[in-house]
DODREN-396323 format. One record per atom (N, C-alpha, C, O, CB): residue number from 1; residue in three letters; atom name; x, y, z negated. Coordinates in steps of 0.2 Angstrom, whole numbers, plus 5000, padded with zeros to 4 digits. Each point is the difference from the previous one (the first is absolute). Glycine has a CB too. Example, Ala and Ser with C-alpha at 12.3 -4.5 7.8 and 13.67 -1.06 7.14 Angstrom:
ROVO,num,residu,atome,x,y,z
ROVO,1,Ala,N,5066,4972,4961
ROVO,1,Ala,CA,4996,5006,5000
ROVO,1,Ala,C,5004,5006,5000
ROVO,1,Ala,O,5005,4999,4997
ROVO,1,Ala,CB,4986,4995,4997
ROVO,2,Ser,N,5007,5011,5010
ROVO,2,Ser,CA,5004,5006,4999
ROVO,2,Ser,C,4996,5005,4997
ROVO,2,Ser,O,5003,5006,4999
ROVO,2,Ser,CB,5003,4991,5011
***
This chain:
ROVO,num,residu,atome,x,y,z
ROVO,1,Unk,N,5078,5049,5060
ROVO,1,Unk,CA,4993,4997,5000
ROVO,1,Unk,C,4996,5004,5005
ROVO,1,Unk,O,5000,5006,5001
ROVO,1,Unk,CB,5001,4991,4986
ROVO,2,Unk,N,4994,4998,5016
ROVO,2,Unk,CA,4996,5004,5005
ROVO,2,Unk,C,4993,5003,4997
ROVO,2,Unk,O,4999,4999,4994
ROVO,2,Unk,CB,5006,4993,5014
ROVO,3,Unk,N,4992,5012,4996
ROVO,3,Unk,CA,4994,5004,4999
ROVO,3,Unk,C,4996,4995,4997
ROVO,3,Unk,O,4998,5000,4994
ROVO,3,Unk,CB,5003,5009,5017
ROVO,4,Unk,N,4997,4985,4993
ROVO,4,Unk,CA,4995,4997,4998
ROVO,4,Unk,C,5002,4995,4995
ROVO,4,Unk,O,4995,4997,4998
ROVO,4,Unk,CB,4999,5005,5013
ROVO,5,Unk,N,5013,4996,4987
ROVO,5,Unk,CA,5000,4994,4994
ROVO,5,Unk,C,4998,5008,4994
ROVO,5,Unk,O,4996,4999,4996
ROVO,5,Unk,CB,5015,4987,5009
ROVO,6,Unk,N,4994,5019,4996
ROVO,6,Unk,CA,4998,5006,4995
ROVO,6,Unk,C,4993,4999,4996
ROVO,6,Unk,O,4999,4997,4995
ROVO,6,Unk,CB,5008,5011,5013
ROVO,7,Unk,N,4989,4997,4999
ROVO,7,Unk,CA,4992,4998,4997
ROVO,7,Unk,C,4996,4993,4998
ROVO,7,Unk,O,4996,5000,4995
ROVO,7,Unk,CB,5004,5008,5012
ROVO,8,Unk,N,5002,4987,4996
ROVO,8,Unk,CA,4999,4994,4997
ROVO,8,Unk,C,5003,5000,4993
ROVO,8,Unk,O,4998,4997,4995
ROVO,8,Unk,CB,5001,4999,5017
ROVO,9,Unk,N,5007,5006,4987
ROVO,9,Unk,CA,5000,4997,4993
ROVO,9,Unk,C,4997,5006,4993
ROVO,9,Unk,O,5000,5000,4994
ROVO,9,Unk,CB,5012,4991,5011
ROVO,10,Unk,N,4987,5015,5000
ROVO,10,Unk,CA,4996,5004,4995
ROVO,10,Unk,C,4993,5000,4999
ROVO,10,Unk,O,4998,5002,4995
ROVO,10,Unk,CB,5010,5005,5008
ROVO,11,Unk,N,4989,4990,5001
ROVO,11,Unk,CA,4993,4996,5000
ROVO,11,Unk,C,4999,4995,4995
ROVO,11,Unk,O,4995,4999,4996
ROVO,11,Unk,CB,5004,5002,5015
ROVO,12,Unk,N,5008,4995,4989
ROVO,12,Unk,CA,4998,4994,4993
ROVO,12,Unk,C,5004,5002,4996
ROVO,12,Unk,O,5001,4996,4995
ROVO,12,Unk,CB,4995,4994,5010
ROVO,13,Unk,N,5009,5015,4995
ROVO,13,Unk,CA,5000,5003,4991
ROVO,13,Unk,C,4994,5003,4998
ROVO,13,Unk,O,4997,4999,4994
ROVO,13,Unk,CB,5014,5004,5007
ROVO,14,Unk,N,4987,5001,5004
ROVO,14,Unk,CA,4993,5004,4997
ROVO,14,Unk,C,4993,4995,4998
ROVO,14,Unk,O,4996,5001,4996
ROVO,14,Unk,CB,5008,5010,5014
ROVO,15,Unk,N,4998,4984,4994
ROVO,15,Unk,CA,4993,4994,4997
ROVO,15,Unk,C,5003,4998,4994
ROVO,15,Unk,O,4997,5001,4995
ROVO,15,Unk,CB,4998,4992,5017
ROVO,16,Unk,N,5010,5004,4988
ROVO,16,Unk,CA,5002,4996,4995
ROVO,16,Unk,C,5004,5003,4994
ROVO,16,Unk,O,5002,4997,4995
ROVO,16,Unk,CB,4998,4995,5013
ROVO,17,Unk,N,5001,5015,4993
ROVO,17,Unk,CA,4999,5004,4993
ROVO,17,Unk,C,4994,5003,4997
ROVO,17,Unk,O,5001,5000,4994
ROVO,17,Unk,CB,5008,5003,5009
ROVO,18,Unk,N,4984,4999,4999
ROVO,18,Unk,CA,4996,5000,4999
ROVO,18,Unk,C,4996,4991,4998
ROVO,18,Unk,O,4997,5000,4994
ROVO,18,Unk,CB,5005,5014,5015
ROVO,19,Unk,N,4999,4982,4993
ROVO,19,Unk,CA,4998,4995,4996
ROVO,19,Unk,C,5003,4995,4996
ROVO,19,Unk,O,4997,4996,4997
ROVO,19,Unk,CB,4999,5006,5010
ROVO,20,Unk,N,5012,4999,4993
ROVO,20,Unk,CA,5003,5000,4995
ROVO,20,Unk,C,4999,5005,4991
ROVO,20,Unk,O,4999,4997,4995
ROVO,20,Unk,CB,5008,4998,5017
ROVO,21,Unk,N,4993,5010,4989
ROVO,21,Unk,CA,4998,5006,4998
ROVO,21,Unk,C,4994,4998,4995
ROVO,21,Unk,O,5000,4999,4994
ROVO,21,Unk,CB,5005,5009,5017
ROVO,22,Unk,N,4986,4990,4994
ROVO,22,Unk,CA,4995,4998,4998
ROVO,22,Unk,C,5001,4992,4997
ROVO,22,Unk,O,4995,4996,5001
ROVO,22,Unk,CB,4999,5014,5007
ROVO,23,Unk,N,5011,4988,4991
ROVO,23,Unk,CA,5000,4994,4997
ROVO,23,Unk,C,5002,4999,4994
ROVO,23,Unk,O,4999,4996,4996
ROVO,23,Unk,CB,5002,5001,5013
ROVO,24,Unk,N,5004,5008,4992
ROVO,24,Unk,CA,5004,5000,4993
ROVO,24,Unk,C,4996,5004,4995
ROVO,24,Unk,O,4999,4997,4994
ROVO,24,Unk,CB,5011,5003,5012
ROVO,25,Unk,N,4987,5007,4996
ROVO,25,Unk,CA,4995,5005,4996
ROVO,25,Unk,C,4994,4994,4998
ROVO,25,Unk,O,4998,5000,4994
ROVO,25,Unk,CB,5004,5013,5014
ROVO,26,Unk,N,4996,4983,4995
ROVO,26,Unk,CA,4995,4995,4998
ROVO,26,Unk,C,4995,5003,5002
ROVO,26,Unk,O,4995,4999,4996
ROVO,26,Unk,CB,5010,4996,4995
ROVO,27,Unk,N,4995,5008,5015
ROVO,27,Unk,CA,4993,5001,5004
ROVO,27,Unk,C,4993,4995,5000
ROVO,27,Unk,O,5002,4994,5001
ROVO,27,Unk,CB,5006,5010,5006
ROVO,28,Unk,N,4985,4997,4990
ROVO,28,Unk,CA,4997,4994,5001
ROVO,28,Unk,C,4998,4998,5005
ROVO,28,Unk,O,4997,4995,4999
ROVO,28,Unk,CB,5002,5006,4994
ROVO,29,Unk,N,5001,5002,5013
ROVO,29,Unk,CA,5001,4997,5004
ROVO,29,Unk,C,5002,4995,5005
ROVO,29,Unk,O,4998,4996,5005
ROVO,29,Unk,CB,4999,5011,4990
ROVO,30,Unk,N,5010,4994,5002
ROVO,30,Unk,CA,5006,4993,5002
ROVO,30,Unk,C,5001,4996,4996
ROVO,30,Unk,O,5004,4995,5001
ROVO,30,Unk,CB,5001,5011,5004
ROVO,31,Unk,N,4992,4995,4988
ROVO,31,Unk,CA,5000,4995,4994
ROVO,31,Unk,C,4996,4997,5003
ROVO,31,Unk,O,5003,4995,5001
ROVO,31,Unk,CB,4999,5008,4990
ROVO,32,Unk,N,4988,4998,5012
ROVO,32,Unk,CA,4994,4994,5001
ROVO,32,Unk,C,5002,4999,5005
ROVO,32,Unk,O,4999,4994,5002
ROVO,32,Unk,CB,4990,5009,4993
ROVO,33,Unk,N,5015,5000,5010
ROVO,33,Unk,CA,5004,4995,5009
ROVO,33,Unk,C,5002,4995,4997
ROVO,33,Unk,O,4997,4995,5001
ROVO,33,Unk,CB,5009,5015,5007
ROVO,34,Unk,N,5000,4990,4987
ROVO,34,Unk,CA,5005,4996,4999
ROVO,34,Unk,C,4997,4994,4997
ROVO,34,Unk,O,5000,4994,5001
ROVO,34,Unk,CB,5008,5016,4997
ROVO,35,Unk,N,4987,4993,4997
ROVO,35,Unk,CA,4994,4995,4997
ROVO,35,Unk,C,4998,4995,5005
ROVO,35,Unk,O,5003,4994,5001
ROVO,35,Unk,CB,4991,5017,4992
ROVO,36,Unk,N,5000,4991,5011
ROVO,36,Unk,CA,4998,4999,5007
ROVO,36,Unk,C,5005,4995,5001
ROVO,36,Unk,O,4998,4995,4999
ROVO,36,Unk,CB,4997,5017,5005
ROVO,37,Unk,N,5011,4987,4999
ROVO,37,Unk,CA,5004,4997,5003
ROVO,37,Unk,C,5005,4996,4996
ROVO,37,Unk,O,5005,4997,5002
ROVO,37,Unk,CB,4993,5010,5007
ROVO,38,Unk,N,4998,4993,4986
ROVO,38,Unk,CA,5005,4995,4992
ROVO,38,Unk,C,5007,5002,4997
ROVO,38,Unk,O,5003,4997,4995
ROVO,38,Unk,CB,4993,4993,5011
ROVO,39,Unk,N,5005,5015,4997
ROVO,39,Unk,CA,5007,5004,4999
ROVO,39,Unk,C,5002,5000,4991
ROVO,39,Unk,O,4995,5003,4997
ROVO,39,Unk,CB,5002,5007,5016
ROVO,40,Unk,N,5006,4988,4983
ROVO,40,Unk,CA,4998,5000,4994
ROVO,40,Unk,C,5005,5009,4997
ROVO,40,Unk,O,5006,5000,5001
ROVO,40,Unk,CB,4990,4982,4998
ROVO,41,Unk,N,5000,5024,4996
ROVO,41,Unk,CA,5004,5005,5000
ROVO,41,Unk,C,5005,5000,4999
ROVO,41,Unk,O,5003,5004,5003
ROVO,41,Unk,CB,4990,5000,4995
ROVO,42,Unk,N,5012,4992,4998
ROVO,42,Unk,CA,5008,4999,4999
ROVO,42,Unk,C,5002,5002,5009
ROVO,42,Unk,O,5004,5004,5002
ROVO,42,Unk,CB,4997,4984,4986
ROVO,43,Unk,N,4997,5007,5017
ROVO,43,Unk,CA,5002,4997,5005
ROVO,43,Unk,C,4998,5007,5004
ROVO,43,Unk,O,5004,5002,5004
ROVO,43,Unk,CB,4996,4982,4994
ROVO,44,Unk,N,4993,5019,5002
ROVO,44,Unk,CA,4999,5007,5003
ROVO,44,Unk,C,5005,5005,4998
ROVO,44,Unk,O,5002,5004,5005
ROVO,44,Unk,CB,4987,4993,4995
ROVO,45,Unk,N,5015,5004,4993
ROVO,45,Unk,CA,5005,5004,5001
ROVO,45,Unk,C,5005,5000,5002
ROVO,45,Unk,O,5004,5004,5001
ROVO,45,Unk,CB,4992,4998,4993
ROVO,46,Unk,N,5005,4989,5007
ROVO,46,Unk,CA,5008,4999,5002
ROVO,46,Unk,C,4998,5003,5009
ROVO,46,Unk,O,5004,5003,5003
ROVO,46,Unk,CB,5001,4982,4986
ROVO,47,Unk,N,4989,5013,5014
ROVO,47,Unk,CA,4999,5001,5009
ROVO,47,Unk,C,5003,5009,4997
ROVO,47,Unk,O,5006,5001,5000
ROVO,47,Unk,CB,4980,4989,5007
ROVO,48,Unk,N,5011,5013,4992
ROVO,48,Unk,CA,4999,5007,4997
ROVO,48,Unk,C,5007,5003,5003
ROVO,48,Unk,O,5002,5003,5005
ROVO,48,Unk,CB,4991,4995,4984
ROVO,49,Unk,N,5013,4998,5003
ROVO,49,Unk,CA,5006,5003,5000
ROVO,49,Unk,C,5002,4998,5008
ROVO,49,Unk,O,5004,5004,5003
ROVO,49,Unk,CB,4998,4995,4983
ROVO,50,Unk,N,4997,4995,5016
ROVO,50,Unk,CA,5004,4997,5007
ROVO,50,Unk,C,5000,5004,5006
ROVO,50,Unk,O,5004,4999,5004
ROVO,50,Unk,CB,4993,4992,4993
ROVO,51,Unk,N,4996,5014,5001
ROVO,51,Unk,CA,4996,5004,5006
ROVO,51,Unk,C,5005,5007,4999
ROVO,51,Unk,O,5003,5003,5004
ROVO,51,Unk,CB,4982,4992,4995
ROVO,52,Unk,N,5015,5006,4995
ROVO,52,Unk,CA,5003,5007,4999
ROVO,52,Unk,C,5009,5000,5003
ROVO,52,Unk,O,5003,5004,5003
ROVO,52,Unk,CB,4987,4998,4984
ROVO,53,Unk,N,5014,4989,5009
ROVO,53,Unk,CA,5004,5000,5003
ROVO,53,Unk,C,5003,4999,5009
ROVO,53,Unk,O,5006,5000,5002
ROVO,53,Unk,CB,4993,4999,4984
ROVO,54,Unk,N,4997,5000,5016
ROVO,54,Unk,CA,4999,4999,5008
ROVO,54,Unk,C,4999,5008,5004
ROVO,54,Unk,O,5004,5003,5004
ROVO,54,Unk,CB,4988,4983,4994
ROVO,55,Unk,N,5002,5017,4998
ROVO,55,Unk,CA,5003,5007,5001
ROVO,55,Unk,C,5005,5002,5001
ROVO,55,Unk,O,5003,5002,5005
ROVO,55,Unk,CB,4991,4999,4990
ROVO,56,Unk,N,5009,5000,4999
ROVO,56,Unk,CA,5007,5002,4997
ROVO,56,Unk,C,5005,4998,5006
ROVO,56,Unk,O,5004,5004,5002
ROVO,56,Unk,CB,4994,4993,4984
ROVO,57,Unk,N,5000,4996,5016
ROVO,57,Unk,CA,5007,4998,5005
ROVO,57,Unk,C,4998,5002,5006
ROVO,57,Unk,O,5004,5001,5005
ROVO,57,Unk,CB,4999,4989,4990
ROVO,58,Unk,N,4991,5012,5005
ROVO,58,Unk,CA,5001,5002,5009
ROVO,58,Unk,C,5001,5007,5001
ROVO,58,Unk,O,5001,5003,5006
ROVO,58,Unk,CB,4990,4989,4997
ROVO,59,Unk,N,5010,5012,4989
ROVO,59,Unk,CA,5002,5006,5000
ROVO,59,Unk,C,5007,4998,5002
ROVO,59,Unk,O,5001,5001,5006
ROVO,59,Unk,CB,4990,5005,4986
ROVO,60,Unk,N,5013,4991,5003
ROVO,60,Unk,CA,5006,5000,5002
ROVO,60,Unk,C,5003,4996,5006
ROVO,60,Unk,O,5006,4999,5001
ROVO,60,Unk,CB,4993,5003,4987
ROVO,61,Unk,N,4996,4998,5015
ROVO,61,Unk,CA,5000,4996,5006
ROVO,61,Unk,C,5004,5005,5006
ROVO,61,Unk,O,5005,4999,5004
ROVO,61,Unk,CB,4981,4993,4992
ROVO,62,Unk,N,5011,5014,5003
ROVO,62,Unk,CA,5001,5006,5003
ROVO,62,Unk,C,5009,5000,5002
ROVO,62,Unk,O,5003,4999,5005
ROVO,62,Unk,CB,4985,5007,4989
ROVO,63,Unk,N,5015,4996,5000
ROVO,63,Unk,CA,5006,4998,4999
ROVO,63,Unk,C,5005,4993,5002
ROVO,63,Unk,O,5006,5000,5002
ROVO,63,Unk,CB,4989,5009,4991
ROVO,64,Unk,N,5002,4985,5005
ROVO,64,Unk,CA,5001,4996,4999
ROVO,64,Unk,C,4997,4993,5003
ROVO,64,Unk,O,4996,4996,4996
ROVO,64,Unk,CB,5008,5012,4996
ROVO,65,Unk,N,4997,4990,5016
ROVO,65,Unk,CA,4995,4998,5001
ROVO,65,Unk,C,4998,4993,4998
ROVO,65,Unk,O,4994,4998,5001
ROVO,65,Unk,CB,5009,5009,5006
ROVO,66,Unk,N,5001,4990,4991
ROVO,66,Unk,CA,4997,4992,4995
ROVO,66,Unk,C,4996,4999,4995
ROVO,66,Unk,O,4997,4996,4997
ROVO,66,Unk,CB,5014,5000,5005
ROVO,67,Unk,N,4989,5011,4996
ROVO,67,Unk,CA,4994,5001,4995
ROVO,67,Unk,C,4992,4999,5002
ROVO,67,Unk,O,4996,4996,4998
ROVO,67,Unk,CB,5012,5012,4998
ROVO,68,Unk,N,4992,4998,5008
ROVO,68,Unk,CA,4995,5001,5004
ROVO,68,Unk,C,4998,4990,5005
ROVO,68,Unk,O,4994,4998,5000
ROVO,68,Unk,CB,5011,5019,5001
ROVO,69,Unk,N,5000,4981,5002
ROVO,69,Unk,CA,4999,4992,5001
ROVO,69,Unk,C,4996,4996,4996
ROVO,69,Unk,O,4995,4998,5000
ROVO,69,Unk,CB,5015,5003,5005
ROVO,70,Unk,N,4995,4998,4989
ROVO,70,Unk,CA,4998,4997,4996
ROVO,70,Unk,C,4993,5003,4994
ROVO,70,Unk,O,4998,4996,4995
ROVO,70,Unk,CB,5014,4999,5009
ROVO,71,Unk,N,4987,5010,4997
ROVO,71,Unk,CA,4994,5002,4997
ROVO,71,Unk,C,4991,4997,5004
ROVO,71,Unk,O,4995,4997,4998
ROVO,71,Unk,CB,5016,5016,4999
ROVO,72,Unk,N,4992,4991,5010
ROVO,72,Unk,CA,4996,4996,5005
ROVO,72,Unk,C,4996,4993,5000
ROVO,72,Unk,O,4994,4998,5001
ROVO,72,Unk,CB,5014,5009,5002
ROVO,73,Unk,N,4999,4990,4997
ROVO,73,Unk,CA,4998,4991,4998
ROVO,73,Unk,C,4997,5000,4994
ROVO,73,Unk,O,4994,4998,5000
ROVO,73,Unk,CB,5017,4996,5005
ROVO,74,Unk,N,4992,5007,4990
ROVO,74,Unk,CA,4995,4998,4994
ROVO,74,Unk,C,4993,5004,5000
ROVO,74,Unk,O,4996,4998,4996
ROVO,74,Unk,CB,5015,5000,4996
ROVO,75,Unk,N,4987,5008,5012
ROVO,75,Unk,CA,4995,5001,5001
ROVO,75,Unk,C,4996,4996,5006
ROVO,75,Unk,O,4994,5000,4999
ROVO,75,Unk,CB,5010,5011,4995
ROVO,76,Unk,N,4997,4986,5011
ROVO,76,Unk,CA,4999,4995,5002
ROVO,76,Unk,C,4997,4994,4995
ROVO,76,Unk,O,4994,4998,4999
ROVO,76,Unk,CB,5015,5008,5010
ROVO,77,Unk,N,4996,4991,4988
ROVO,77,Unk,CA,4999,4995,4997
ROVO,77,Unk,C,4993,5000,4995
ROVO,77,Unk,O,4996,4996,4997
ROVO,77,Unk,CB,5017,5002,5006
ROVO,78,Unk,N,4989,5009,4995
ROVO,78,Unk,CA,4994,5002,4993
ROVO,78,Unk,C,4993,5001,5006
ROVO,78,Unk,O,4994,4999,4997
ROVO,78,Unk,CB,5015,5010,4991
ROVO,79,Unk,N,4990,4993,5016
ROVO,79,Unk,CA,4992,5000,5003
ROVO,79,Unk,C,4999,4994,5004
ROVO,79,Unk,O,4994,4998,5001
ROVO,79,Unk,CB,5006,5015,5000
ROVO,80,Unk,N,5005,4984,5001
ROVO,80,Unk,CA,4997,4993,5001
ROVO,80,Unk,C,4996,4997,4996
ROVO,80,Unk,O,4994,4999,5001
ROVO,80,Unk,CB,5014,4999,5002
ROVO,81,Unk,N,4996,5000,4990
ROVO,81,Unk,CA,4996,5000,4992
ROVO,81,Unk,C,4992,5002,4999
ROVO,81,Unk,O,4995,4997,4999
ROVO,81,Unk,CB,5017,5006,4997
ROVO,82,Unk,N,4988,5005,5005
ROVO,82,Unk,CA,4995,5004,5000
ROVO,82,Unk,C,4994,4994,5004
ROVO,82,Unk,O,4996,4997,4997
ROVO,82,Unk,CB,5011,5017,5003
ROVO,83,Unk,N,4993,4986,5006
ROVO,83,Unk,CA,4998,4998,5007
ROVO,83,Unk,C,4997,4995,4994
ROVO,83,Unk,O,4997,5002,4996
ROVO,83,Unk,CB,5011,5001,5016
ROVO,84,Unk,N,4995,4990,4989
ROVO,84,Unk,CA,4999,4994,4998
ROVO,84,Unk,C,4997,5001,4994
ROVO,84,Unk,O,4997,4994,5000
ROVO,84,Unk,CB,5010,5001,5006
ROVO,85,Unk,N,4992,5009,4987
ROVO,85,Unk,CA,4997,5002,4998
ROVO,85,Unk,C,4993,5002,5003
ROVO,85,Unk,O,4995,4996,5002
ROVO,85,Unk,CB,5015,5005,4992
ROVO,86,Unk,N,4991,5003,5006
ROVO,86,Unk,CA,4992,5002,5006
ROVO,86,Unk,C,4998,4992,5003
ROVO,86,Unk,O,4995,4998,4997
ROVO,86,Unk,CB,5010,5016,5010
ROVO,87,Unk,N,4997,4983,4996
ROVO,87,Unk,CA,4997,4995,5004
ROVO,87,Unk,C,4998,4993,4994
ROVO,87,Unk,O,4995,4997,5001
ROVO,87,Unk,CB,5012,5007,5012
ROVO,88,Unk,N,4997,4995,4981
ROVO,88,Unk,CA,4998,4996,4993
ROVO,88,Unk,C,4993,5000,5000
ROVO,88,Unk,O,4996,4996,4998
ROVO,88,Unk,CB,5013,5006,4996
ROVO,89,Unk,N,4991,5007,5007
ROVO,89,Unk,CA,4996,5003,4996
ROVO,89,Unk,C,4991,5000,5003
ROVO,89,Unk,O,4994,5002,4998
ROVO,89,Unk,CB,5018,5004,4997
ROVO,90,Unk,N,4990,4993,5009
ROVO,90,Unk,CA,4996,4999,5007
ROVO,90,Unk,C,4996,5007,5004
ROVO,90,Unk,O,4995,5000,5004
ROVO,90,Unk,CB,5002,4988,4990
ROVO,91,Unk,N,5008,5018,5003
ROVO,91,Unk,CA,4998,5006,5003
ROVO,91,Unk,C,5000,5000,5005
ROVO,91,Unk,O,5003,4996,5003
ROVO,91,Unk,CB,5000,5009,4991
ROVO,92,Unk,N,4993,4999,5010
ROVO,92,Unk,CA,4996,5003,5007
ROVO,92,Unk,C,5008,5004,5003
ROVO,92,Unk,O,5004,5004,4997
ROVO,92,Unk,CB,4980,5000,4997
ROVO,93,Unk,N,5017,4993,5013
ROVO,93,Unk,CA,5007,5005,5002
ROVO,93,Unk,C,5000,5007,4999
ROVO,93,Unk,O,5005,5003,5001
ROVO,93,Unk,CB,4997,4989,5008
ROVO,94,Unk,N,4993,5011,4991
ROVO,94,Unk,CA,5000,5005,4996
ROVO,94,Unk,C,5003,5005,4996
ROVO,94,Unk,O,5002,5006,5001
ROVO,94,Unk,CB,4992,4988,5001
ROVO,95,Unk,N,5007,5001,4992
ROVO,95,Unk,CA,5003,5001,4995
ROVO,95,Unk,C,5007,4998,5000
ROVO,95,Unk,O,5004,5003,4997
ROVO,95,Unk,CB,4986,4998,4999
ROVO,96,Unk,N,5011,4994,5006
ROVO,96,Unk,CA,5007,5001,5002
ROVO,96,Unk,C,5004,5005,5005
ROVO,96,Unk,O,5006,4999,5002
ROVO,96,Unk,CB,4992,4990,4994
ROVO,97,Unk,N,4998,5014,5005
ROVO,97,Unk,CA,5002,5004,5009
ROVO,97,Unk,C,5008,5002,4997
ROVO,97,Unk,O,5005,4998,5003
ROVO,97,Unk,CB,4980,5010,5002
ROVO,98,Unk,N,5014,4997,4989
ROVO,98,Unk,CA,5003,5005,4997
ROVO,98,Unk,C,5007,4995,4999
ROVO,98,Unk,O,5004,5002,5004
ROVO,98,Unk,CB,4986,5007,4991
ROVO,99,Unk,N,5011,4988,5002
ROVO,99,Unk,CA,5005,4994,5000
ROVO,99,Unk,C,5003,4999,5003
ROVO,99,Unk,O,5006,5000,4999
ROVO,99,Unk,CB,4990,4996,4997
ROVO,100,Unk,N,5001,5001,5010
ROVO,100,Unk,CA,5000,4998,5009
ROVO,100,Unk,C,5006,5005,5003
ROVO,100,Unk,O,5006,5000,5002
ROVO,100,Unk,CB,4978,4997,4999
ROVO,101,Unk,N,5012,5008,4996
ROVO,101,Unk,CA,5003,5007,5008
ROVO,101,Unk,C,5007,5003,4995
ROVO,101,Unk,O,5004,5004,5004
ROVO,101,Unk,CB,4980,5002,5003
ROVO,102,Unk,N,5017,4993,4986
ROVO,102,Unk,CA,5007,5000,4997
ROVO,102,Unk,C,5004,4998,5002
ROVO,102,Unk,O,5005,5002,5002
ROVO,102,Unk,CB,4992,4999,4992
ROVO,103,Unk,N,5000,4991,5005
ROVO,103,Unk,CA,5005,4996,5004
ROVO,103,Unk,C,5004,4998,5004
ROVO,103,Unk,O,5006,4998,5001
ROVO,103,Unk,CB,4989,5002,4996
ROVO,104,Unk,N,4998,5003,5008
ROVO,104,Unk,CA,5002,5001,5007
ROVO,104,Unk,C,5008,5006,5000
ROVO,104,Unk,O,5005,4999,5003
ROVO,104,Unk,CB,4979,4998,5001
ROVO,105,Unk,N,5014,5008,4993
ROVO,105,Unk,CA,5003,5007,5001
ROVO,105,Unk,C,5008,4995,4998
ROVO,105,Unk,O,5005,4999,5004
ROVO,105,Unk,CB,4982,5014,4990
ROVO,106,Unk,N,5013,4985,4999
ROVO,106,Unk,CA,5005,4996,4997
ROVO,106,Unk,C,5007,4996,5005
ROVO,106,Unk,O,5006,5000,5000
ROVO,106,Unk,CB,4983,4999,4990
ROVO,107,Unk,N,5004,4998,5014
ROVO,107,Unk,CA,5006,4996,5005
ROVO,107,Unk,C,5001,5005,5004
ROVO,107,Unk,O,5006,5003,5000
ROVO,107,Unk,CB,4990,4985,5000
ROVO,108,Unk,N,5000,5014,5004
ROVO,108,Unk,CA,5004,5005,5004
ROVO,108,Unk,C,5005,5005,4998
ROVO,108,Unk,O,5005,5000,5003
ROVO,108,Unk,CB,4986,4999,5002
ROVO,109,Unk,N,5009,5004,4991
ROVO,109,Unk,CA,5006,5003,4997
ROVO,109,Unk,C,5005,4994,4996
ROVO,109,Unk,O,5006,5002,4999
ROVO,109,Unk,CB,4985,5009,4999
ROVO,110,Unk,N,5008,4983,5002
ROVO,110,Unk,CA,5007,4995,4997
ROVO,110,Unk,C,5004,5000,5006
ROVO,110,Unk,O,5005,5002,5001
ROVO,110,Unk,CB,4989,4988,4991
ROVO,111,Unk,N,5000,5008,5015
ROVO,111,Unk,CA,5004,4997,5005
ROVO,111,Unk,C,5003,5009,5004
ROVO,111,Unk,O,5004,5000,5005
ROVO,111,Unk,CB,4986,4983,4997
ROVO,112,Unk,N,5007,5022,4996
ROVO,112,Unk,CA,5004,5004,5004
ROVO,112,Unk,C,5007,5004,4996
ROVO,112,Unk,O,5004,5003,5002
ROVO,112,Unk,CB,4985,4997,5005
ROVO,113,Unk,N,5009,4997,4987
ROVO,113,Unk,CA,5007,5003,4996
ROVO,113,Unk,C,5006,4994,5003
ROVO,113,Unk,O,5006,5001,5001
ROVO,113,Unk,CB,4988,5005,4986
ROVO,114,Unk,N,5002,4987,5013
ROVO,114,Unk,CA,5007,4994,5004
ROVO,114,Unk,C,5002,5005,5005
ROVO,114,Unk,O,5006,5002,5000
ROVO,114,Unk,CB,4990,4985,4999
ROVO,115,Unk,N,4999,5015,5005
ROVO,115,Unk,CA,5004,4998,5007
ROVO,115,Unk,C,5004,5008,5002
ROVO,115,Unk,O,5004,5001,5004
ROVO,115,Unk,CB,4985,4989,5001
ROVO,116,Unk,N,5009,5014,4990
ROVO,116,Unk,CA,5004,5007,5000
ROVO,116,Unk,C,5007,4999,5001
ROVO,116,Unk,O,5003,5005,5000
ROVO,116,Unk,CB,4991,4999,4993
***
């Protein structure tokens, strides 16, 4: 594995353990977000667990690189979601920055664990 997919996928374990983590604890801050964007709490803890297990895979990604791929993608696919949330919702690009720039992180690390 290279230097930069490395750090890249330690960036979004470290995001997406930290916000899986505050999802599951029941932060309320990510409860009135989740509020905010219609998310209903059953369906906030199921994001939560998805976040924590996306972690998980991109840990085991280290060893195992189709983890780390397929972890990637489905974090891809989950901040799309985010995104389009945000835009339902008619937020200020602002607020979706943070979403945005996961995302962004998400693909680039899918498409450079492919091309590894």
């Amino acid at each position: 594995m290279s230097i930069v997919i490395g750090v890249l996928s330690l960036l979004l374990t470290a995001a997406f353990l930290a916000a899986g983590g505050a999802r599951i604890a029941g932060a309320e801050p990510l409860r009135s977000y989740a509020g905010h964007l219609g998310v209903p709490p059953r369906v906030n803890l199921a994001i939560g667990a998805v976040e924590l297990a996306a972690a998980a895979g991109l840990i085991v990604g280290f060893w195992f690189r189709p983890a780390a791929l397929a972890a990637s993608i489905g974090l891809v696919v989950m901040m799309v979601g985010t995104v389009h949330r945000h835009v339902r919702a008619a937020d200020p690009p602002s607020v979706a920055a943070p979403a945005t720039s996961l995302g962004v992180l998400a693909v680039a690390n899918a498409v450079l664990l492919a091309l590894a």
